[in-house]
Each structure stands twice: as C-alpha cells, then as structure tokens.
C-alpha positions as a Markdown table, in Angstrom:
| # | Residue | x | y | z |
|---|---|---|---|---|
| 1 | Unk | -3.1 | -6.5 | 7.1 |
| 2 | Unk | -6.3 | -5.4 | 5.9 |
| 3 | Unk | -7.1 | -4.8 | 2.3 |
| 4 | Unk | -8.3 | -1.5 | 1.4 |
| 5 | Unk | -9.5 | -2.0 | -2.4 |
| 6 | Unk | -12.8 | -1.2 | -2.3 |
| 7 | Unk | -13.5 | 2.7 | -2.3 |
| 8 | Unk | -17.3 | 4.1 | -2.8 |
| 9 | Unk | -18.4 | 4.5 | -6.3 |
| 10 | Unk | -19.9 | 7.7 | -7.4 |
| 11 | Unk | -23.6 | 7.2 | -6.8 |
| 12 | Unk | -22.8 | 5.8 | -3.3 |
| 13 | Unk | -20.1 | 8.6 | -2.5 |
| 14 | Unk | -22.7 | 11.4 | -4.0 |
| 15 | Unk | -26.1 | 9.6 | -1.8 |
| 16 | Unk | -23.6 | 9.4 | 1.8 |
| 17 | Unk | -22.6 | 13.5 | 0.8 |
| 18 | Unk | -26.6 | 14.2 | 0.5 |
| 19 | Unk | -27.6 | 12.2 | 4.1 |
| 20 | Unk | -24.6 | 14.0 | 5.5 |
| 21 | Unk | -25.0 | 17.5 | 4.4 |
| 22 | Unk | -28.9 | 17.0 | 4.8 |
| 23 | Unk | -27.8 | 16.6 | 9.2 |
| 24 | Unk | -25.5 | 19.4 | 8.7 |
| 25 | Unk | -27.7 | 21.6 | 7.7 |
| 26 | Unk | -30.3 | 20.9 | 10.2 |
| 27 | Unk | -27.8 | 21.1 | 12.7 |
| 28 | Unk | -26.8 | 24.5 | 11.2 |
| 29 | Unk | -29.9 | 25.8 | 11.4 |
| 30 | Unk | -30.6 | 25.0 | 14.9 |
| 31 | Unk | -27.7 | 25.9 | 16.4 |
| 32 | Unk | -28.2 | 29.3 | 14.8 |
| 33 | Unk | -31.5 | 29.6 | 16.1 |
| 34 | Unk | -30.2 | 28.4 | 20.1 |
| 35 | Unk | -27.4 | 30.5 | 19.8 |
| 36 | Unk | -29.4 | 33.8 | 19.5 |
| 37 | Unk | -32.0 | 33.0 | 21.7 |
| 38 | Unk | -29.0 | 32.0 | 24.3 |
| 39 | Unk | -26.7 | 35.2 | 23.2 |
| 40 | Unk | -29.9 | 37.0 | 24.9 |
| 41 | Unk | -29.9 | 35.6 | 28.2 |
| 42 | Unk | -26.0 | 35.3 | 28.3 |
| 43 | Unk | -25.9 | 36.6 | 32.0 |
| 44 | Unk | -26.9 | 32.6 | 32.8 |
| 45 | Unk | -24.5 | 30.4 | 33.5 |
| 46 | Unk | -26.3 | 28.2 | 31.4 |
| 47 | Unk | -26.8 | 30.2 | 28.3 |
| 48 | Unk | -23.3 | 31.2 | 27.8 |
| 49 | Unk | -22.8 | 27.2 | 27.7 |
| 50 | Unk | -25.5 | 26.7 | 25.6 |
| 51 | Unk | -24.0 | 30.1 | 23.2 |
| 52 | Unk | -20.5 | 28.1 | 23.1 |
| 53 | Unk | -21.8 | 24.9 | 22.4 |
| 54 | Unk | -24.2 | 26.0 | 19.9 |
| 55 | Unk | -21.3 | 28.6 | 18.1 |
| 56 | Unk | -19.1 | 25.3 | 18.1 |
| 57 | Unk | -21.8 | 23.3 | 16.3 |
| 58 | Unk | -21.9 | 26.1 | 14.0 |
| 59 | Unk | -18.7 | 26.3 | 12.9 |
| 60 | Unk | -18.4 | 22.0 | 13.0 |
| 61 | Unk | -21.8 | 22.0 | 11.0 |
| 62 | Unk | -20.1 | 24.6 | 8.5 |
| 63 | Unk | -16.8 | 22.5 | 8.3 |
| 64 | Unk | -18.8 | 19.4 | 7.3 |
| 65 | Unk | -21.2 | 21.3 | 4.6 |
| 66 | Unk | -17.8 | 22.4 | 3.0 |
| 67 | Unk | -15.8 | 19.1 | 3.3 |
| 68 | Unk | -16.9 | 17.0 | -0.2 |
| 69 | Unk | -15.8 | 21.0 | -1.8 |
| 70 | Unk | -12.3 | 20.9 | 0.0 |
| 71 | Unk | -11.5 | 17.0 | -0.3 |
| 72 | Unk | -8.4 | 16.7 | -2.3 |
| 73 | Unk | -9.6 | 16.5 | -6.5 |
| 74 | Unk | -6.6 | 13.2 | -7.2 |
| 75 | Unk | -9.0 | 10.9 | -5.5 |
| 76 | Unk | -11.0 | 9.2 | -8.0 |
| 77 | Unk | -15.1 | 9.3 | -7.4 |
| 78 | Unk | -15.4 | 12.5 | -5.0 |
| 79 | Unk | -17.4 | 14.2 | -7.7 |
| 80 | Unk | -17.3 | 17.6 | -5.7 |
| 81 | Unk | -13.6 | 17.4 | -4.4 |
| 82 | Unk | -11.7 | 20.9 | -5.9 |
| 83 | Unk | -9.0 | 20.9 | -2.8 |
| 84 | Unk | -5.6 | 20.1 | -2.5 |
| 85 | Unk | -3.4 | 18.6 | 0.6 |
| 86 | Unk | -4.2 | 22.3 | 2.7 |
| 87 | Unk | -7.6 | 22.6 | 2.3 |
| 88 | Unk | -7.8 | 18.8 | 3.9 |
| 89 | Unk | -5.8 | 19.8 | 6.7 |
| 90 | Unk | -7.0 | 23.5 | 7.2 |
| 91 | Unk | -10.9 | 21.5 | 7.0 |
| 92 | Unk | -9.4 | 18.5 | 9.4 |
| 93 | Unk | -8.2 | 21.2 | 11.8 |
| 94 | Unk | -11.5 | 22.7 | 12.0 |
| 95 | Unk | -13.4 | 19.5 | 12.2 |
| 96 | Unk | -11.5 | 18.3 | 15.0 |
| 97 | Unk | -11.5 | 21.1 | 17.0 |
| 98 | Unk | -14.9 | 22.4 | 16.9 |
| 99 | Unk | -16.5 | 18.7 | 17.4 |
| 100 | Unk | -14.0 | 18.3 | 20.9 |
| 101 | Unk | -15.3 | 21.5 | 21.9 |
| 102 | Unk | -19.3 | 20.4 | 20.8 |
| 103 | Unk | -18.6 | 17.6 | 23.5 |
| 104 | Unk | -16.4 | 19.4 | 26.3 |
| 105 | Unk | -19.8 | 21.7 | 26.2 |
| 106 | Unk | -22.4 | 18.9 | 26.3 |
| 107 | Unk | -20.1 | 17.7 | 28.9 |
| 108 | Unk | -20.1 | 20.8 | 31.2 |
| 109 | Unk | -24.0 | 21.1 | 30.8 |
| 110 | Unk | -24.4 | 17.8 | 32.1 |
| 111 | Unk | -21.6 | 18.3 | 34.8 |
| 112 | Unk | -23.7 | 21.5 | 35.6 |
| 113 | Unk | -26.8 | 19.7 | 36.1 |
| 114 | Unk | -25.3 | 17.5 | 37.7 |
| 115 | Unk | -24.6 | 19.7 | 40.4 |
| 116 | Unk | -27.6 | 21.5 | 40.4 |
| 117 | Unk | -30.0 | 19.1 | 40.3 |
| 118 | Unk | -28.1 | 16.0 | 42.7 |
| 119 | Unk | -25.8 | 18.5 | 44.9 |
| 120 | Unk | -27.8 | 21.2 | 45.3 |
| 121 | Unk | -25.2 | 23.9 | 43.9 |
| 122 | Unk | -26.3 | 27.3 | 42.9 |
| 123 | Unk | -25.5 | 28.6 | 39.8 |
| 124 | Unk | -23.0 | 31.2 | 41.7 |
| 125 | Unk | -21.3 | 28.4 | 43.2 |
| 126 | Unk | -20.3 | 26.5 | 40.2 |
| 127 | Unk | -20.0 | 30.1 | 37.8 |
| 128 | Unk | -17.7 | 30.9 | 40.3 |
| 129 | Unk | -15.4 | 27.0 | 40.7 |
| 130 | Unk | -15.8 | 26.1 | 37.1 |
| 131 | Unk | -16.9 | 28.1 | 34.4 |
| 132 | Unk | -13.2 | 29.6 | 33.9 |
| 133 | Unk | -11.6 | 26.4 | 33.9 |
| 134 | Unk | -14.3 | 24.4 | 32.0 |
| 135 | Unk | -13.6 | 27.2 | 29.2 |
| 136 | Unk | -9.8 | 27.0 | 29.3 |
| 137 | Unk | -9.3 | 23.5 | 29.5 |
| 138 | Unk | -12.5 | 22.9 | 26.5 |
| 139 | Unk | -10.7 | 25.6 | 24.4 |
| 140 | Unk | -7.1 | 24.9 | 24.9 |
| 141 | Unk | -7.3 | 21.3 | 24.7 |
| 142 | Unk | -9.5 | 21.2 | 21.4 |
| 143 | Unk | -6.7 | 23.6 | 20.3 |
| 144 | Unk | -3.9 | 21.4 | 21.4 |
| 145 | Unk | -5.3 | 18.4 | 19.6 |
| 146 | Unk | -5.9 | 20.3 | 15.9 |
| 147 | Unk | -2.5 | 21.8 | 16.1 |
| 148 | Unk | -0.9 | 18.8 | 16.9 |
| 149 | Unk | -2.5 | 17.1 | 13.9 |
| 150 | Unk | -1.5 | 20.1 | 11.9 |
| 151 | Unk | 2.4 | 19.3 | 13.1 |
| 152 | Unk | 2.2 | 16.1 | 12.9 |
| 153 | Unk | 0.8 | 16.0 | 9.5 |
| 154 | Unk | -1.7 | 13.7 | 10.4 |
| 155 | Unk | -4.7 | 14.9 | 8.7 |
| 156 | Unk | -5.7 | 13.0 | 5.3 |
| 157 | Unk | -9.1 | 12.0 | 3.5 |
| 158 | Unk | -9.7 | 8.9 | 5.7 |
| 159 | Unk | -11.7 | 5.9 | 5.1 |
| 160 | Unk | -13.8 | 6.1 | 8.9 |
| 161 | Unk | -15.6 | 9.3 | 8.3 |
| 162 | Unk | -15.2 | 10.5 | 4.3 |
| 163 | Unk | -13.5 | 13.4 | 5.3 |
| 164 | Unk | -10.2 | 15.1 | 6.4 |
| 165 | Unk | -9.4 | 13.8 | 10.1 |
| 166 | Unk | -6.7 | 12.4 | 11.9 |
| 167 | Unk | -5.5 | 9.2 | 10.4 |
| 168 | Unk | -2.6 | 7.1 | 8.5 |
| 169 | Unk | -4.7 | 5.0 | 6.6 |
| 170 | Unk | -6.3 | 7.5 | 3.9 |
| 171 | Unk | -8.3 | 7.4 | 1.8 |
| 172 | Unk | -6.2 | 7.2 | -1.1 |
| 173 | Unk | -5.3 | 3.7 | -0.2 |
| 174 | Unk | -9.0 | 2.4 | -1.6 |
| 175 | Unk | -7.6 | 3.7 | -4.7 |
| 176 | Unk | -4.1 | 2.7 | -5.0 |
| 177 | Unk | -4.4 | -0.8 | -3.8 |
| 178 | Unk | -2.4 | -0.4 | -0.8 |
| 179 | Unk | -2.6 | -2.5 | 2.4 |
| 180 | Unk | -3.4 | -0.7 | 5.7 |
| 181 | Unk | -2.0 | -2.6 | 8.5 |
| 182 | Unk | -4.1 | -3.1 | 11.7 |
| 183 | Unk | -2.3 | -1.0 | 13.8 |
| 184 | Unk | -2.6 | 1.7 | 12.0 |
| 185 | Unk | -6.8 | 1.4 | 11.9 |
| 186 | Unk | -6.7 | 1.6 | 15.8 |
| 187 | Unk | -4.7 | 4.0 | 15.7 |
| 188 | Unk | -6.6 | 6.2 | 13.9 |
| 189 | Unk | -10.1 | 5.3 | 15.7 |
| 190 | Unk | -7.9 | 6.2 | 19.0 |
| 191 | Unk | -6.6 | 9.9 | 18.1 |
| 192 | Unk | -9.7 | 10.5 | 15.7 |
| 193 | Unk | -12.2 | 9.8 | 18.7 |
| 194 | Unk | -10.0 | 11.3 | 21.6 |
C-alpha cells in the first residue's frame, strides 16, 4: 500500500489554484476568440471542427476556473472549497466529458490533415465519410464515459489532478490517514486518462 498522509498545505494548495486558473483563463480566452472567428466560416469542414473543439475547451476551461469553488468544503486546506458531494460530481462530469471531446477534436483535425495533406482527399470526400461519425462517436462516447462515472459514483476530489475526476483514492484520504492500495492508483490513472 501506499501512504497517503501528506495533503497540500494552504499556501501550496492556494499557489497550484493560481498557475491553474491562470492556464484556464488563457485557454478561455482563446478559445472564445477561435470559436467566433470559426462560427464565421462554419461552411468548412475544418471550421466546424475547429468551432467544436474550441466550444469544448470553453466549457472544460470554465469547469476548471470553477472547480477550487465546487470542491467539497469537509476537506481541510481548500480555502475556496463551498461544494458538497454533487457539485464534485456534477463538476467531474463536466470535466471529463468536455476534455475527451477537446481530444476526439484535436484528433479528427489531425486525422483530417492527415488525409488532406498525405492522401490527397478533398474536403467533400472526408465531410462526406467522416464528419457524421467523427461527431457521433466524439459526442456519444465523451457522454458514455461521464454518465458512467455519474452511475458508478466514481467521481471524488482526487489526489492526481486537485479536482473532481474519476478515482477511488480521494482526496480525503491525505486527510484521514488512510492507505490507498496500488491497485486502486492505476486504476484511477486508467479510467481518468481513457
């Protein structure tokens, strides 16, 4: 087992919430810029994947300005935390499902210029093969994987990302000198990062 005794303080907790948010933000910001100039070329192939990518970033960048707010407030030294158990798993849901979607999109860019650029398919070609299916199956699995993690009740304040996400070993186990057993930490860094 692996001992999990030794939580953040508050100036450390308070300094990773500043660098974090700080990335947010930025990210926010340009994705809101991208995201209109893309929303006016939208009859490209290539801006409506840029639009979805950067509306997914938006709504990820959002999640992650919000989470030190909508931490649960029983864990000692998250100085912002005013949530409870369903604002972790309403913010874990979000989290999880908008960041899958961020990557399914970067991966369908690339798969497009992949095509374009190597295979010499036009953008007709692969609007017309792939741009229904790359939505679906980006959408519904992102979808699949939150709710299942709603279900399953696997979303907690984790020690891996300081936020709500799909794990066993939470955070709260810094805190009440609890023993997280190794199996459980790969299992989280499997389902969090699938």
């Amino acid at each position: 087992t692996i001992a999990m005794t030794d939580g953040l303080s508050k100036s450390q907790y308070v300094a990773l919430v500043v660098v974090a948010n700080s990335a947010a933000f930025l990210s926010l910001v340009g994705s809101i810029i991208i995201c209109r100039a893309a929303f006016k070329k939208r009859e490209e192939l290539y801006q409506r994947l840029l639009f979805g990518l950067s509306t997914s970033n938006i709504i990820a960048s959002t999640g992650m300005l919000l989470h030190p707010y909508l931490m649960p407030d029983d864990i000692p030294n998250l100085v912002w935390a005013r949530g409870n158990q369903a604002s972790c798993t309403a913010m874990g849901f979000v989290l999880v499902v908008f960041q899958l979607l961020v990557s399914f999109y970067n991966c369908f860019l690339s798969i497009m210029f992949l095509l374009t650029v190597r295979h010499n398919w036009r953008e007709e070609q692969i609007r017309e093969r792939l741009e229904i299916p790359a939505h679906a199956t980006a959408i519904s699995f992102s979808i699949f994987v939150g709710l299942s993690g709603v279900i399953s009740e696997s979303f907690k304040p984790t020690i891996f990302v300081n936020a709500c996400w799909i794990g066993s070993c939470s955070l709260y186990h810094h805190y009440e000198d609890v023993q997280c057993d190794e199996e459980d930490i790969n299992y989280d860094w499997v389902i969090g990062w699938v």
